[in-house]
BAPAMAR-35291 format. One record per atom (N, C-alpha, C): x, y, z. Coordinates in steps of 0.02 Angstrom, whole numbers, plus 32768, in hexadecimal, padded with zeros to 4 digits. Atoms other than C-alpha are relative to their C-alpha. Example, Ala and Ser with C-alpha at 12.3 -4.5 7.8 and 13.67 -1.06 7.14 Angstrom:
BEGIN
802D7FC58000
82677F1F8186
802D803C8000
7FD67FC57FFD
82AC7FCB8165
7FD980378025
END
This chain:
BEGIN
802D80367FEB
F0E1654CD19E
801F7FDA803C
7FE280217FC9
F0F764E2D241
7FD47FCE7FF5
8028804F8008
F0BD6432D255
800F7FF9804E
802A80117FB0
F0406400D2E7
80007FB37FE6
801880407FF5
F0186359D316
7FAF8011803E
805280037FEF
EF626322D32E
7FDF7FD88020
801980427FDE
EF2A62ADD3B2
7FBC7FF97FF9
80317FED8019
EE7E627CD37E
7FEA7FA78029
8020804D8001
EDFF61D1D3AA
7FC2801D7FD3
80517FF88021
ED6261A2D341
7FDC7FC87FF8
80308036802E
ECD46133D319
80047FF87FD1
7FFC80098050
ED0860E0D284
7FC67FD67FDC
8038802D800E
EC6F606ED26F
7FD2802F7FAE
80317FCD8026
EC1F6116D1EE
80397FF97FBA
7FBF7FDD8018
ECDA6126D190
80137FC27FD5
7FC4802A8032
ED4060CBD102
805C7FF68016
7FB280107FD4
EDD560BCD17F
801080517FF9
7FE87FB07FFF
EE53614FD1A4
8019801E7FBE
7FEE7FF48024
EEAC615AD107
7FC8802F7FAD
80357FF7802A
EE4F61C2D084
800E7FE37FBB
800880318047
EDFF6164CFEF
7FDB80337FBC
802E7FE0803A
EDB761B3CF3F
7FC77FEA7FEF
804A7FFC7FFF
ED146168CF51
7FE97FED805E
800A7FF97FBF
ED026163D010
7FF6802F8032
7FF87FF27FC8
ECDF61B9D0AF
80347FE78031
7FC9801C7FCF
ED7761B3D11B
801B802B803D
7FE87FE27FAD
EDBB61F3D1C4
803380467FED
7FD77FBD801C
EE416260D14F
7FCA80257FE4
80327FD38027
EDBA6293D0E4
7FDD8044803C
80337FD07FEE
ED5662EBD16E
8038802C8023
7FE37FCD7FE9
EDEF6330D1C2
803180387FE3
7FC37FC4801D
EE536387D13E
7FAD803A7FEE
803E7FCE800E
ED8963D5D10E
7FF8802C8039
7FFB7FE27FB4
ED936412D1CF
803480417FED
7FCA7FCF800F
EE2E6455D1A7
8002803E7FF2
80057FF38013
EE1C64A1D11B
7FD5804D800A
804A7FC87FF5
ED776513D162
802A80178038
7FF47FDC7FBB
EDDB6534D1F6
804780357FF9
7FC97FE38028
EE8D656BD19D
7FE8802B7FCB
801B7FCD8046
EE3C65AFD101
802A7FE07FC5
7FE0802E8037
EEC26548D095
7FF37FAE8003
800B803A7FFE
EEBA6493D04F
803B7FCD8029
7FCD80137FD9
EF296420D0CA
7FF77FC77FF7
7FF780487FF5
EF656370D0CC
802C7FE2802B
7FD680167FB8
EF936309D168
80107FB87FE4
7FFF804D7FE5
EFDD6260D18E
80087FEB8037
800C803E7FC5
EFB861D9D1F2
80257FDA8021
7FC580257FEC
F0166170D265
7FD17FB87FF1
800E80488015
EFA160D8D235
7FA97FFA7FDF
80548011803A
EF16609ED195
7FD97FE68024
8032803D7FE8
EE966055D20A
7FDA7FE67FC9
801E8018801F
EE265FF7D1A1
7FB980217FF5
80447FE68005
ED73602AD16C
7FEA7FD5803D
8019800C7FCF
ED016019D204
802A7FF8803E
7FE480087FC8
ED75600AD27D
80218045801F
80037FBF7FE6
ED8C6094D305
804E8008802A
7FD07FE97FD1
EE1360E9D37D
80148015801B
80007FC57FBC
EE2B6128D424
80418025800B
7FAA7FC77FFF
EED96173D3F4
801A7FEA7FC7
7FE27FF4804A
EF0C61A6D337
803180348022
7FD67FDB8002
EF966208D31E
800280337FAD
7FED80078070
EFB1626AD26D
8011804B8016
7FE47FCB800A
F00E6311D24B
7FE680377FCA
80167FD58024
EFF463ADD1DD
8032803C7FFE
7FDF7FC57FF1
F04C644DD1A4
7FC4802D7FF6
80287FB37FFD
EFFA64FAD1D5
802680298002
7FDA7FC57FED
F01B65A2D1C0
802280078042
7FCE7FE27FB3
F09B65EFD256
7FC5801D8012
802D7FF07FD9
F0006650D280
7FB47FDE802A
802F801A7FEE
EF9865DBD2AB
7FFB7FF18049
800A7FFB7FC7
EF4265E6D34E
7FF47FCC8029
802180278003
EF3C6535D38D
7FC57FEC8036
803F80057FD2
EEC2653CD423
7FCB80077FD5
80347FF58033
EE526584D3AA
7FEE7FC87FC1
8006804A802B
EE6C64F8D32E
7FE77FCD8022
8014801F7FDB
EE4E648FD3A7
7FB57FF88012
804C7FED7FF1
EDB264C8D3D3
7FD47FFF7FA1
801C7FF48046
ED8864EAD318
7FE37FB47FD9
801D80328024
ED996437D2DD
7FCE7FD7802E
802680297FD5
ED3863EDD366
7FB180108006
804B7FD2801A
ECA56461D32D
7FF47FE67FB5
802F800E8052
ECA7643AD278
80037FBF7FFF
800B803F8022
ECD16383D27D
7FC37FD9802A
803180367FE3
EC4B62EFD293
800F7FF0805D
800580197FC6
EC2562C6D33D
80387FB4800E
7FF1803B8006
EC696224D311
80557FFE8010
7F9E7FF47FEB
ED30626DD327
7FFB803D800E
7FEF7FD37FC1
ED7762D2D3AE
803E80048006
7FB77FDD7FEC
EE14632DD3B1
800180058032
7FF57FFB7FD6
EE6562F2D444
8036804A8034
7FD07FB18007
EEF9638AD434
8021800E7FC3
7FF47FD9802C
EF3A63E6D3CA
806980238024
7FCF7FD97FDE
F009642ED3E5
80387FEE7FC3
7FD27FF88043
F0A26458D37D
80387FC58005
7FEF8038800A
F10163C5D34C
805C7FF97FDC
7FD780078020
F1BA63BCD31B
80007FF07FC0
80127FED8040
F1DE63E1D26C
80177FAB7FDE
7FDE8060802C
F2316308D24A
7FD27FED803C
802080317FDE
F19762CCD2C1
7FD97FF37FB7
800C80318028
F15D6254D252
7FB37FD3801B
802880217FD7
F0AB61FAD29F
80037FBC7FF3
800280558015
F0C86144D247
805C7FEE7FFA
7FB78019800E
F18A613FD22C
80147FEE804B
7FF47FFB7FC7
F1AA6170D2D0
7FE67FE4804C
801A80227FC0
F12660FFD338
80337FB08010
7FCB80437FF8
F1826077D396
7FCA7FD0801C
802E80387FEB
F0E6600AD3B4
7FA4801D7FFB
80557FDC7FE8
F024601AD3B4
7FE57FAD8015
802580207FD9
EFB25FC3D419
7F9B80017FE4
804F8010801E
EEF35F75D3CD
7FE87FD4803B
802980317FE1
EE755F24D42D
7FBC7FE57FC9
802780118011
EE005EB7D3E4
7FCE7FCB802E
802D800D7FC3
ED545E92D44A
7FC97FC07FD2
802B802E7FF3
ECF55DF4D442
7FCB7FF48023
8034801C7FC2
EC515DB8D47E
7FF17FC97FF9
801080478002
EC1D5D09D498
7FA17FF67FF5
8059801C7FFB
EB695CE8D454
7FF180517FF5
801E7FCA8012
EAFA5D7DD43E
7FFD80308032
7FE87FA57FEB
EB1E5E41D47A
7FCC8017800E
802C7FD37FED
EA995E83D4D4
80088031802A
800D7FB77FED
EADB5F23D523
801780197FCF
7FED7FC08042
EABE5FB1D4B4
805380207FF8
7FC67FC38006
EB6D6008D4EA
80337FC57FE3
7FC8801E8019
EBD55F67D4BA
7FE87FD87FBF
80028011803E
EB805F31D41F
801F801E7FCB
7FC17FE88029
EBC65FA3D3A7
80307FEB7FEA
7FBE80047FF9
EC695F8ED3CE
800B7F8F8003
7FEF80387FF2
EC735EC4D3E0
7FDC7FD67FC9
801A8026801C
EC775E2DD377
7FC67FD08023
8039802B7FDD
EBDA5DBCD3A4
80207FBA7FE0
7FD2803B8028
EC395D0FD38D
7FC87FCA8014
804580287FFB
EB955C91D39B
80107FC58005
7FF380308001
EBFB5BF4D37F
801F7FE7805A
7FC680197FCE
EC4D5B88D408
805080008009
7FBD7FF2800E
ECEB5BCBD434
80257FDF804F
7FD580187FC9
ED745B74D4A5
802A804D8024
7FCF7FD07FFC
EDAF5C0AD502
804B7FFD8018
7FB280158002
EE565BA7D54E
802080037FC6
7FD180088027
EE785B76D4AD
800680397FCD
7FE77FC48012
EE635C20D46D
8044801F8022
7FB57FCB7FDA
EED15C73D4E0
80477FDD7FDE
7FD780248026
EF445BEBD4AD
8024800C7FB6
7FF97FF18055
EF425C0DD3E5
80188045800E
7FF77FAD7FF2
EF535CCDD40F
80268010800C
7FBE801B7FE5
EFD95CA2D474
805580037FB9
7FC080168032
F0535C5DD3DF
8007802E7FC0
7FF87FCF8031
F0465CF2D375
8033802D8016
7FBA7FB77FE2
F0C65D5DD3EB
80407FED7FD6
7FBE80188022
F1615D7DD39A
80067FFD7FB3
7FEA7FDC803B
F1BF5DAAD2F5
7FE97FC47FE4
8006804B8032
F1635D35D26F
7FED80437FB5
800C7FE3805D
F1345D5CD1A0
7FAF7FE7800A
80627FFC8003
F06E5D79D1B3
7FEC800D7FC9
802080098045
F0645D59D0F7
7FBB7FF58015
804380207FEC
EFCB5CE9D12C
7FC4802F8012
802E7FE07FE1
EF755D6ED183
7FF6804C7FEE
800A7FBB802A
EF725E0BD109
7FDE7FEE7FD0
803A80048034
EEF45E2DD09C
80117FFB7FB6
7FDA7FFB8037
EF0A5E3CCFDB
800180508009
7FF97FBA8014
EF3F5EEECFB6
803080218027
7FCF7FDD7FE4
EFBF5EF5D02F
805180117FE0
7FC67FEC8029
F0495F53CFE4
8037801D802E
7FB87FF67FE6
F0EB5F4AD04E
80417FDA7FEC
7FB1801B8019
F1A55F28D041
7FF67FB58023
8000803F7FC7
F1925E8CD0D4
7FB980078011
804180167FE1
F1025E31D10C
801C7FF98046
7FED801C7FB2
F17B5E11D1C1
7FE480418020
800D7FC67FC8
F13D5E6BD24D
80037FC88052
7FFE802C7FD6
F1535E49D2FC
7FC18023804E
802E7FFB7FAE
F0D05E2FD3A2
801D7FFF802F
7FD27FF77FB8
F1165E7BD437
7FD27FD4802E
801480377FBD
F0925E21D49E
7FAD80007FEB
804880217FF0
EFCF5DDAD4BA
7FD77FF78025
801D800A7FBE
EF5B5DFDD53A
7FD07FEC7FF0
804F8019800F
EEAD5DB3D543
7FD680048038
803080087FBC
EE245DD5D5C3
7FC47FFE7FDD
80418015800E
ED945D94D5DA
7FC58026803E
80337FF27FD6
ED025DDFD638
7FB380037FE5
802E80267FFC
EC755D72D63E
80037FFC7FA4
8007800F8036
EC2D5D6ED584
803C802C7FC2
7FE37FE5801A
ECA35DF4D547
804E7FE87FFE
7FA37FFB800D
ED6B5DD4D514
801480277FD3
7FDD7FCB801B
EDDB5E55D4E1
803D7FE3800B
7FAC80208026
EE865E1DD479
801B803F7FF6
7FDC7FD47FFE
EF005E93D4A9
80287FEF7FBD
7FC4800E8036
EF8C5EA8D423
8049802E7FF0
7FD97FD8800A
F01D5F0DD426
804A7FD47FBF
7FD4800C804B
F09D5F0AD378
802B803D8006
7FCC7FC1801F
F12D5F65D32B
7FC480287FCD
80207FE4802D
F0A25F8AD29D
7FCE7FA87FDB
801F80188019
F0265F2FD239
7FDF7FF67FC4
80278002804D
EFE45EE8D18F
7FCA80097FE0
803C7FFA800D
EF435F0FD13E
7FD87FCE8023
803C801C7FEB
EEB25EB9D19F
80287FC7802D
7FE1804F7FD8
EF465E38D1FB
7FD27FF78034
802D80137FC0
EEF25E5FD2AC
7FB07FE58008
8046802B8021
EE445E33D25E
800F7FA87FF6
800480458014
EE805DA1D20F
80297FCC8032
7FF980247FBB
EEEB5D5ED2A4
7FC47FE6802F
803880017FCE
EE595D7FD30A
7FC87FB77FDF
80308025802D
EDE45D2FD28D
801D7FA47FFF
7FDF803D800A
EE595C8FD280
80057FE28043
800A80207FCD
EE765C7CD338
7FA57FDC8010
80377FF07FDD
EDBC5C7CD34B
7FE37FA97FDB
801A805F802F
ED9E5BE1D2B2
80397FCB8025
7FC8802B7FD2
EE385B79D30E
7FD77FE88037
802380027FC9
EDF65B8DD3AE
7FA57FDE8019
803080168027
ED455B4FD376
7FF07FC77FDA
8004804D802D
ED6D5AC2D315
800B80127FAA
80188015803F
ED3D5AF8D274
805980157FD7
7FC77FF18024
EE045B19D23D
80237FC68027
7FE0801C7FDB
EE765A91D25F
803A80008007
7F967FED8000
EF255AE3D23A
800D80268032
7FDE7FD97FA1
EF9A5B23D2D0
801F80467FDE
7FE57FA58021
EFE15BDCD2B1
804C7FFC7FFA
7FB780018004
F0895B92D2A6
80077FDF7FA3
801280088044
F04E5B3ED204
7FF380427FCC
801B7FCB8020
EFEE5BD2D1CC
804280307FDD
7FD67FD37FFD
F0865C4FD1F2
803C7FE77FCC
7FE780158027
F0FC5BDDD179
7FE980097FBB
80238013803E
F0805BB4D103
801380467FCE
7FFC7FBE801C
F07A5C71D0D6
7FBB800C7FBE
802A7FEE8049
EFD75C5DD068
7FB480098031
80387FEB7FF1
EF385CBCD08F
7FB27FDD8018
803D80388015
EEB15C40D05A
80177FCB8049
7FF580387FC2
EEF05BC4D0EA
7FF88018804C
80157FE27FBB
EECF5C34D177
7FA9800D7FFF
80627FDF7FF5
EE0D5C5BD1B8
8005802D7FE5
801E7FCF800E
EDAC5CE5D1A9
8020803B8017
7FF27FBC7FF4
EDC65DA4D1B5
7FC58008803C
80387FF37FE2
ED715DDDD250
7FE680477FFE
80127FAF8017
ECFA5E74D23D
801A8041802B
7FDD7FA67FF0
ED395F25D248
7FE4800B8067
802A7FE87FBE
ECBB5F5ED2CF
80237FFC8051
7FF880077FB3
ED1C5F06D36C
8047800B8005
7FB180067FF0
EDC85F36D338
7FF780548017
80037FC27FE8
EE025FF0D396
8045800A800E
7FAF7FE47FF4
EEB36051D387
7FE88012803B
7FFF7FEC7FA5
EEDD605BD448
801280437FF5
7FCD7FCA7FEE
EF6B60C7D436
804A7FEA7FE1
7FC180098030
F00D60EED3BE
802080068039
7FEC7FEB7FBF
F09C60F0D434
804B800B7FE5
7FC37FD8802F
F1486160D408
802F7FF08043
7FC2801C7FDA
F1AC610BD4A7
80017FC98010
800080518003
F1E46069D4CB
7FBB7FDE8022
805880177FE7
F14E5FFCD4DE
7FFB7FEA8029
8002801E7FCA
F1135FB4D573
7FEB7FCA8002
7FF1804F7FFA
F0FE5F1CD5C2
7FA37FF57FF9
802F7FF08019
F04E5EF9D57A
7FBA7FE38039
802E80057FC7
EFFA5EA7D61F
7FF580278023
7FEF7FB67FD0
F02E5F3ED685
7FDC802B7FD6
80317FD0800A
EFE35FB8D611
7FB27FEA8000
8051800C7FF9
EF365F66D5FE
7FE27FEF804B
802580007FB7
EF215F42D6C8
801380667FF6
80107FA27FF9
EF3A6014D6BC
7FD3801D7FDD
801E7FE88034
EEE4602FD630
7FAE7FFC8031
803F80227FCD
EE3D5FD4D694
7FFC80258029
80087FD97FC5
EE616030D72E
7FEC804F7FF1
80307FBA8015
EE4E60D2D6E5
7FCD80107FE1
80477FFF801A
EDBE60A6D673
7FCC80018041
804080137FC1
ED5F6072D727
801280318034
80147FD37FD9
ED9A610CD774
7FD780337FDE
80277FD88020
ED61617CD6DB
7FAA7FDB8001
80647FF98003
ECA06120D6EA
7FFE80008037
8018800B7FC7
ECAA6119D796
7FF580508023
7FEE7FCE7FF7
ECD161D5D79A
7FBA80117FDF
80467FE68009
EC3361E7D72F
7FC37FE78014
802380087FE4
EBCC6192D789
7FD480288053
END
């Protein structure tokens, strides 16, 4: 047997997150069934990260062992035929036998997309929260701001999170705004069940009025109930796992932009 690694994105909006569940539809579920029809044996991969139900990602990572004969162009091609439209095997290639897709990431990068007031283009509804209230966006950026950096995000994990440490640390915070839309960059060592939701969700009641604790409170406090809301799945999106030192997180998103507006400008 040799072990590939699987670069993959998908619409998670259909899905019970990546991880597979025993009464769910999930992102593993449909790709070990891919598999399976395309190998002829039953196979089980892992992931370099649980996204959450509904929430999608323009770069997963997850591994697998296959026979030595396996042809992977052909695999390649194979799962991208049987699975849902909805996920797309980016590549397919053989993977060192201690690559690891979650031990071994040294950072991943989420964006979560905002709209101010109500979403009327079809291509960015989907994907974006519709936030209807009055939001300070200085004093967002602000709140968003004071989350960088090694803290204990008790506060901002859901119940059911089952790890050794709640500490994790925010390498950095970008935020752009264009016009009604903002997108909250986020790059981490790793992350807690639903934290970037509920960060998000908390900056958003702060910023607003309707919360009147600072995230320096919150981040002490360490109790759930004292932070806002969870914000919905739909506008959160894995960027991209990243297996070398991470970058400086303003610099990749002015690149990131530039090549999105050469790839539509290219299809235009």
């Amino acid at each position: 047997m040799k072990r590939i690694r699987i670069d993959l994105s998908y619409d998670g909006r259909d899905y019970y997150g990546f991880q597979s569940q025993p009464d769910g539809n999930t992102i593993q579920d449909e790709i070990e069934r891919a598999l399976a029809l395309a190998v002829r044996i039953p196979l089980r991969i892992t992931g370099a990260s649980r996204t959450d139900s509904g929430v999608s990602a323009e770069h997963q990572v997850c591994t697998v062992e296959v026979p030595d004969e396996t042809d992977l162009f052909r695999l390649h091609r194979s799962l991208n035929g049987l699975l849902p439209k909805t996920i797309r095997i980016q590549s397919v290639e053989v993977a060192d036998s201690g690559f690891h897709p979650g031990f071994l990431a040294k950072a991943k990068i989420y964006r979560y997309r905002i709209w101010l007031g109500e979403c009327l283009d079809p291509f960015c509804r989907p994907f974006v929260w519709e936030v209807k209230s009055e939001v300070d966006v200085d004093r967002l950026l602000q709140v968003v701001s004071e989350f960088v950096g090694k803290h204990d995000f008790k506060a901002f994990s859901n119940a059911g999170t089952d790890v050794a440490s709640t500490i994790r640390e925010i390498y950095g915070i970008e935020v752009e705004r264009r016009g009604k839309l903002i997108n909250i960059w986020v790059l981490g060592d790793g992350f807690l069940k639903q934290m970037i939701r509920n960060l998000v969700g908390t900056s958003i009641d702060i910023s607003s009025g309707k919360l009147q604790s600072n995230v320096k409170e919150l981040l002490s406090g360490r109790v759930r109930a004292e932070a806002g809301r969870t914000a919905p799945a739909l506008g959160l999106q894995l960027v991209e796992v990243l297996y070398e030192t991470p970058p400086d997180l303003a610099s990749y998103v002015s690149i990131y932009n530039q090549q999105s507006s050469m790839l539509i400008g290219g299809a235009e």
